[in-house]
C-alpha positions, 0 to 999 in steps of 0.5 A: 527655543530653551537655553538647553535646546539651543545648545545642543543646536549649536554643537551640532552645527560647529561639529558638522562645520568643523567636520565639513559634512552637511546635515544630510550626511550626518544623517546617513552616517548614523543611520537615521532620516534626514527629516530627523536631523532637520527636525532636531535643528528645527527651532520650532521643535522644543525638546531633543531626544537623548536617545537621537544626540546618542544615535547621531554621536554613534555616527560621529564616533563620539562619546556622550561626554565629547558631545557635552563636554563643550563651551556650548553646555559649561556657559548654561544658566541653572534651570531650577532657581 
């Protein structure tokens, strides 16, 4: 799984567990499919669609920019050398 990828992962997963709702929650309150969201969480799946983390931050009531202003995105490595 990509540094960027497993980031997006792990903010998922702390925002769920800091808010104590399940995947399938998450799902129902932004409107989407639970397959969706396990598919973003699937380690198999390689990249994540912008348009699924703004759909499911609509859902949170979040911005784009509370999703990524996190520990999870300021530690990645440069991708470009």
């Amino acid at each position: 799984m990509s540094a960027v990828k497993n980031a997006v992962v792990e903010r998922i997963k702390n925002i769920c567990k800091e808010r104590e709702i399940a995947a399938n929650e998450l799902a129902n309150i932004s409107g989407v499919t639970p397959s969706t969201v396990y598919s973003l969480l699937d380690e198999k799946r390689k990249n994540v669609s912008i348009t699924t983390i703004k759909i499911l931050c609509d859902g949170l009531n979040m911005s784009l920019g509370e999703f990524f202003s996190s520990p999870e995105f300021d530690d990645l490595e440069q991708e470009i050398e």
